[in-house]
N, C-alpha and C positions, 0 to 999 in steps of 0.2 A: 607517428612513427617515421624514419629514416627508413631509405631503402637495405640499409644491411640489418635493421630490426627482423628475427624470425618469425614468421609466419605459419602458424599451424592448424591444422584443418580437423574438425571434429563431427563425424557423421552420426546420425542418428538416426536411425530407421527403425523406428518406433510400430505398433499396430494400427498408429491413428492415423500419425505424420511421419514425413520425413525431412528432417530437420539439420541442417546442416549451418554451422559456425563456426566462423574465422579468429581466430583470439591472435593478440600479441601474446608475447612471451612472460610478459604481467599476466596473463589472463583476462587482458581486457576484452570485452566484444567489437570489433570492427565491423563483422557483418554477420548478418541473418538471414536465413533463407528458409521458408517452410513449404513443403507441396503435401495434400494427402496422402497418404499410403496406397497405392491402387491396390483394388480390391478387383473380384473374380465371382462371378455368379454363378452360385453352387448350390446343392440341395439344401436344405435346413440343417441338415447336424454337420456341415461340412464348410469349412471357412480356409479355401486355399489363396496360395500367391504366384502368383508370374512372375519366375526369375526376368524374362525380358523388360516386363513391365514396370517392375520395381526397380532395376539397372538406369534403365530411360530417365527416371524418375528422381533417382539419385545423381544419374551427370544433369539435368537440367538446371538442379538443385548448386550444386558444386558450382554450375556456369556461372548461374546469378549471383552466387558469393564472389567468387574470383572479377567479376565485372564489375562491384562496387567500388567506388571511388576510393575507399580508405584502404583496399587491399591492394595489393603489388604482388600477382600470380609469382613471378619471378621470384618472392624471398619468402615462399612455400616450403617450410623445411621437412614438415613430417605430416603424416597423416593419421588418424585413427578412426578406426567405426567401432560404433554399438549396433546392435539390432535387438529386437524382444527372442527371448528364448525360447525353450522348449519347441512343438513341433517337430517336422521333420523336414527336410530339404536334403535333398539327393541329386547327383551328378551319373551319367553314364562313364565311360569307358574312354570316349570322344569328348568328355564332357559338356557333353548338353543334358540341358534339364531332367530330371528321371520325377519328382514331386516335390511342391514347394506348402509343405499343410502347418499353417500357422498355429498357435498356443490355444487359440480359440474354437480351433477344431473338435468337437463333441463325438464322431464317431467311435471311438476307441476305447469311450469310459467303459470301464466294468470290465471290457475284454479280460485282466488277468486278475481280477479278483473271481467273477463269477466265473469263466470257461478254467482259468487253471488256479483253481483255489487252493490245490495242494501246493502251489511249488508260490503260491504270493508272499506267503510269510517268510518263505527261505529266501526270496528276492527280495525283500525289505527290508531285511536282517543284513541283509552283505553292503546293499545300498546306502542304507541307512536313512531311507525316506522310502514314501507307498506309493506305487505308479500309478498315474490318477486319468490317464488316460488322455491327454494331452502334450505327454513326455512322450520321448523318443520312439522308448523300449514299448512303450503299448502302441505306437503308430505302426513301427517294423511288424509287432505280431500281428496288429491287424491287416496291413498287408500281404503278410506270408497264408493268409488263411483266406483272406477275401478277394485278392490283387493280386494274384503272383506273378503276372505277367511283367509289373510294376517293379513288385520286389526282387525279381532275379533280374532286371536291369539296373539295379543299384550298385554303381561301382564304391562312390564317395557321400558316406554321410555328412549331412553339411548342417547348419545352423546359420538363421536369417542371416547375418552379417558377414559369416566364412564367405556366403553366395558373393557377396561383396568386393572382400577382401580377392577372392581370386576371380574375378572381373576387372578387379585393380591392377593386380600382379603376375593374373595366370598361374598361381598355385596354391594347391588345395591345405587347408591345417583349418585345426582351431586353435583356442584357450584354454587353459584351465579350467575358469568358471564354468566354460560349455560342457568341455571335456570330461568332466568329475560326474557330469549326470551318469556315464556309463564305468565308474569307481568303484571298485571293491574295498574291503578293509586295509588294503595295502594301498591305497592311493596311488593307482593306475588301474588303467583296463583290464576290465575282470572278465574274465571269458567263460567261468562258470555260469555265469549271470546270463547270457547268451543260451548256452546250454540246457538253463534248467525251463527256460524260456520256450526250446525246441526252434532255434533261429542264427544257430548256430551260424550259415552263411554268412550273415550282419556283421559279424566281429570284423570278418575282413577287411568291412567297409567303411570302419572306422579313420577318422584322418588321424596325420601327425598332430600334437600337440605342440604347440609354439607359447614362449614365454607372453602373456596380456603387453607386457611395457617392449617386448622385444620385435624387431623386424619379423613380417613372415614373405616379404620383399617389396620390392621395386613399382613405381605406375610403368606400366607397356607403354611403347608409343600408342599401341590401341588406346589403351585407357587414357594417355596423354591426349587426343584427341576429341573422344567424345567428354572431357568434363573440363578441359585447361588445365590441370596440374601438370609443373613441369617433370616430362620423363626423366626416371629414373629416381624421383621422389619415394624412400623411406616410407612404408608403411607397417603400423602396427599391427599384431593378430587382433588386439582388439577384447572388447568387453561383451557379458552379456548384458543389456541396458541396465540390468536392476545394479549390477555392480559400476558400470560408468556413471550411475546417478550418485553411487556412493563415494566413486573415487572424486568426482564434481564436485560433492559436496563437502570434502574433505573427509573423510574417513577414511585413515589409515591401520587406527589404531583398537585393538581387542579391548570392548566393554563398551565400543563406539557406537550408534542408534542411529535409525534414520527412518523416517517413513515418506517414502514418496505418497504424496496425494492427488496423482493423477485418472485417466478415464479408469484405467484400474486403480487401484491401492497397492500401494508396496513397503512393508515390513522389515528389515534390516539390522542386522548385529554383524560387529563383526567380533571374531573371534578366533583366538589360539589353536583349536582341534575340532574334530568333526564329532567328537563326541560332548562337547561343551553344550549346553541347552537341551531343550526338547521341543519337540513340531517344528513345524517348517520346513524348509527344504539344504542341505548342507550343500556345499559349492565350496570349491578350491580358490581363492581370493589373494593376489598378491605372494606373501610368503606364511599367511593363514588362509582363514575360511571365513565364508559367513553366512549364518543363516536368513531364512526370506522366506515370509509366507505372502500371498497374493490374494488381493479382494477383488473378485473379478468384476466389480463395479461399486468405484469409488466415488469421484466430481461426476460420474456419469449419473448417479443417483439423483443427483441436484437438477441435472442437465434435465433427467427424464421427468421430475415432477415440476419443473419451472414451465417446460416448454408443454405440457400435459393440461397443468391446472396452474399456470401462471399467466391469463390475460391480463390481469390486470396491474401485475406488476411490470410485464411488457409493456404497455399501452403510458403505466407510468414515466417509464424509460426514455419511451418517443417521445413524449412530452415535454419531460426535461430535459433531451437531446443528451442522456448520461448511459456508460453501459450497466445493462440490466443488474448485472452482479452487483452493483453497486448498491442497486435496489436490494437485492436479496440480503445484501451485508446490513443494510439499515433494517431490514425488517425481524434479521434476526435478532440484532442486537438489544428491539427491544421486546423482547423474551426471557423471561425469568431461566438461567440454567436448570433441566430437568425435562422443559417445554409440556409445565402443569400434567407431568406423568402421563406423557407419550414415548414409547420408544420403536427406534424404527430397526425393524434386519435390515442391513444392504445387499441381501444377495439377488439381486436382481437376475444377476447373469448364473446364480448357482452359488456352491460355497466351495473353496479349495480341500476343509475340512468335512462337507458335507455333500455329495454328490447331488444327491434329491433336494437340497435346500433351494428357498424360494424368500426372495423378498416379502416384508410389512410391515404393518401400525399394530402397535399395542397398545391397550389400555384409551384407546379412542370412544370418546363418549359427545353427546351433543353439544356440550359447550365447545368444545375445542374448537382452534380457527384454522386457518392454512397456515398460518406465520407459526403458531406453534409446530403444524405438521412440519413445516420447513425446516424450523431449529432442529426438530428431532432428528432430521435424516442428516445434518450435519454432523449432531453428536452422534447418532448410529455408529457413522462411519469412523468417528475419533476415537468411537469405543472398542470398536473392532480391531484396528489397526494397534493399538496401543495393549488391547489384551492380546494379540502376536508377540510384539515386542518382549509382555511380560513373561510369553514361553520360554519363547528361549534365548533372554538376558535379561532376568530381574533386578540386576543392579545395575543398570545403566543410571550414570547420574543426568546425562540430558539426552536430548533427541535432537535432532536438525529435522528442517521438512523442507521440503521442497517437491515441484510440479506444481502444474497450473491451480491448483488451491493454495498454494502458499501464499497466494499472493492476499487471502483475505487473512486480517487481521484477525473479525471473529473466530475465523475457524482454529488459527495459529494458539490463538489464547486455550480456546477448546480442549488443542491435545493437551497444553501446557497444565489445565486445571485438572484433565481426566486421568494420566499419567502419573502427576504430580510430582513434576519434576522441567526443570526449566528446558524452551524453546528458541533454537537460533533457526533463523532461515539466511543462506547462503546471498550472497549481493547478486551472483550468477543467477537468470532464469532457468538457463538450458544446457542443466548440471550435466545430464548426459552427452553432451555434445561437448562441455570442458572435457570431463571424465575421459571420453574417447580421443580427445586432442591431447590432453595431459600423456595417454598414454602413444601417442605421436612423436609428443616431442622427449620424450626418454630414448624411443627408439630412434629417433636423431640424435639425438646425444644433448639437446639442447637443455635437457635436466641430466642433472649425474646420477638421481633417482628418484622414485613418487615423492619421496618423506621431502625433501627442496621443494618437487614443483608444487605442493602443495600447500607449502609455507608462502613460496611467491605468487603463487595464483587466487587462494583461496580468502575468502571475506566474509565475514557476516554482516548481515545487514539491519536484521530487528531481534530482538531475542525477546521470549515472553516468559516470565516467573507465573510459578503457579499459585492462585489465591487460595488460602486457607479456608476463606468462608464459604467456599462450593465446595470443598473438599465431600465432608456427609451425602453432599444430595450428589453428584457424581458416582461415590463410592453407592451408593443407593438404585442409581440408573444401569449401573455397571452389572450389579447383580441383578436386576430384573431383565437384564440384556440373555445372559447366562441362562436365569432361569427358563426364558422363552425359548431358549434355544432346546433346552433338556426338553420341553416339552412339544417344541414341534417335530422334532425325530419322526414321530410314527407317522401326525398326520402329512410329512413329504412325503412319505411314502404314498402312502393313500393317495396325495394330490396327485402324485408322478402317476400313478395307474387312470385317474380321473382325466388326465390332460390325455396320457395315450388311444385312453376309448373315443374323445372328443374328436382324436386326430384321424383317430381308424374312420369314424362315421364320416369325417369332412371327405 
């Protein structure tokens, strides 16, 4: 690149990482940078964030990009961040921190189905999705009921990223994507929905809504100092990650697909109206919407049974000085598709669809080996993800995949066979981190709008057709997947009272 090539900076501040990337104006990658997510030591159902912490974390991140050799801070044109949704994050009056409780936070399930069970259906109904207790609306109520001290300090509702953005800039907004969580049937801020709620306060504390591609200002000298971007640098409001993976990945357009296959899983359509499809979660997207349902434990599945009951595939690794996945890629590959009729749940972490839902093995009998168990939890997971898909957009004619499992072939071919229906993965790794730069450089002006930067940025890399000949036994796995599910209903329940006695006697 030449020093008058644009420079545009793509933040991602993910649950796991955070991840920040330099792209030219092709969308190429110049530089990378990745730190943890800092995390906070909390009770068991409780998983919060420190605004400072995460901030820190984010300019150290920024530094190291801007200090690589192929970047030139100087021809920094725009900026954009993602962050993971849902949660809650709140500002004082003074704007300092009021709570920062990420998506993966548990205390809040049930709050408005079991405590106000009259008024859940009439909040569904206006919404147009069921509050699962990791959204906003059940963190406020549980506040107002268990915290108040908390929640009548809430000036400004925020969302991981907004925390970001006005860090950046000093002023408070969100998105649309974000924004839409708190949407009535008119597409804006519903304040009945507050009301029926009894939190009435909350509404106030909603932020402006700023266009995702549009400026919601300026880097401070503050912020100019702790990360190197030059003051007065363009920033976008920005995306909520599930949709910066999609804007990444090129998805502009209604009947479009997408499943991110990362530590979570993520499901994706886009789509013309908020009434198009069924399940999922609706979100304001661009100049549509899109639906997204969430598997709260995707490649983490793999992560947790490799590193559990994978020595020897480990041990294989070190030996052959290759990384491990490599291993696991060979070991499933030689596995008959079906993996001799085992199927695995993935809910490890719970089910977005299923509260009590719990991870397993089906149909496990003595012969079976690890390498089958292994194939299963891959297909589990392709099976899950793809019957999302089928909710709410059955006629998708392909998918894109992308996150850290895109990178295996096997798995790629997987959706391609289970779905059935062809598979592109994006030449970009760290779709979210384009996603949120794409929409940087609109609010620079340096695209005239997504549908261009998407044409010049966006690449595919492999693409996978679906075989014919697994089609049956797929379609075979698919409904045994279902059927298991119809039948473990009751005994989560049962389990979830079995863990809690476990937990009372510890």
């Amino acid at each position: 690149m030449t020093e008058d090539d644009p420079v545009l900076i793509g933040i991602d501040a993910g649950l796991t990482n955070v991840t920040v990337t330099a792209f030219d104006g092709t969308g190429d990658d110049l530089a990378t940078a990745s730190e943890p997510t800092p995390t906070v030591e909390t009770p068991t159902d409780r998983d919060e964030q420190d605004h400072d912490r995460l901030w820190e974390t984010v300019g150290e991140t920024v530094t190291a990009v801007l200090d690589a050799p192929a970047v030139t801070p100087a021809a920094v044109a725009g900026v954009g961040v993602a962050g993971h949704g849902h949660g809650l994050y709140g500002l004082d009056s003074d704007g300092e921190p009021v709570c920062g409780i990420k998506s993966t936070d548990s205390r809040a399930i049930g709050i408005i189905d079991e405590q106000r069970s009259d008024v859940a259906d009439a909040v569904a109904d206006r919404l147009g999705w069921q509050p699962f207790g990791a959204d906003p609306l059940s963190l406020l109520v549980w506040l107002a009921e268990h915290d108040p001290a908390t929640y009548d300090r809430l000036d400004t509702v925020l969302f991981a990223k907004d925390v970001l953005t006005h860090r950046l800039t000093g002023e408070r907004s969100t998105d649309p994507t974000e924004g839409s969580v708190f949407y009535g049937p008119e597409g804006e801020y519903d304040r009945e929905i507050f009301e029926l709620l009894d939190v009435p306060a909350a509404f106030e504390t909603l932020p402006p809504v700023k266009p995702s591609t549009g400026s919601c200002g300026t880097v401070t000298s503050e912020a100019a100092a702790r990360t190197g971007l030059p003051e007065g640098t363009p920033v976008a409001t920005g995306f909520h990650d599930v949709a910066a993976c999609a804007l990444g990945a090129g998805l502009t357009t209604p009947g479009d697909g997408l499943a991110i296959l990362g530590t979570w899983g993520q499901s994706v359509a886009v789509l013309d109206s908020p009434a198009d499809g069924t399940g999922g979660l609706p979100r304001r997207y661009l100049d549509g919407w899109i639906r997204y349902k969430g598997l709260r434990a995707g490649a983490a599945c793999v992560e947790w049974f490799t590193e559990t009951y994978g020595a020897d595939w480990h041990r294989e690794a070190r030996e052959r000085n290759i990384d491990p996945h490599t291993v696991y890629e060979e070991t499933i590959a030689d596995v008959d598709p079906g993996s001799n009729g085992v199927v695995f749940h993935p809910f490890l972490n719970g089910s977005t669809d299923d509260p009590t839902g719990t991870g397993g093995f089906f149909g496990l009998r003595m012969d079976h080996t690890d390498a089958q168990m292994l194939r299963s939890i891959y297909e589990g997971v392709a099976v899950a993800q793809t019957n999302a898909l089928s909710e709410f957009a059955p006629e998708l004619e392909s998918i894109r995949l992308t996150g850290g499992g895109a990178r295996s072939d096997e798995w790629a071919r997987m959706f391609a066979d289970i779905a059935g229906r062809p598979v592109t993965v994006p030449a970009e790794r760290e779709t979210g981190a384009l996603g949120a730069a794409l929409c940087g450089g609109v609010a620079a002006g340096v695209y005239p709008d997504v549908e261009w930067a998407v044409e010049r940025t966006v690449e595919p890399a492999r693409r996978y057709e679906p075989n014919p000949d697994v089609e049956a036994t797929y379609r075979t796995l698919a409904t045994a997947f279902s059927q298991a599910v119809d039948g473990m209903r009751a005994p989560w329940e049962t389990l979830k009272s079995l863990r809690e006695m476990s937990q009372h006697e510890e």
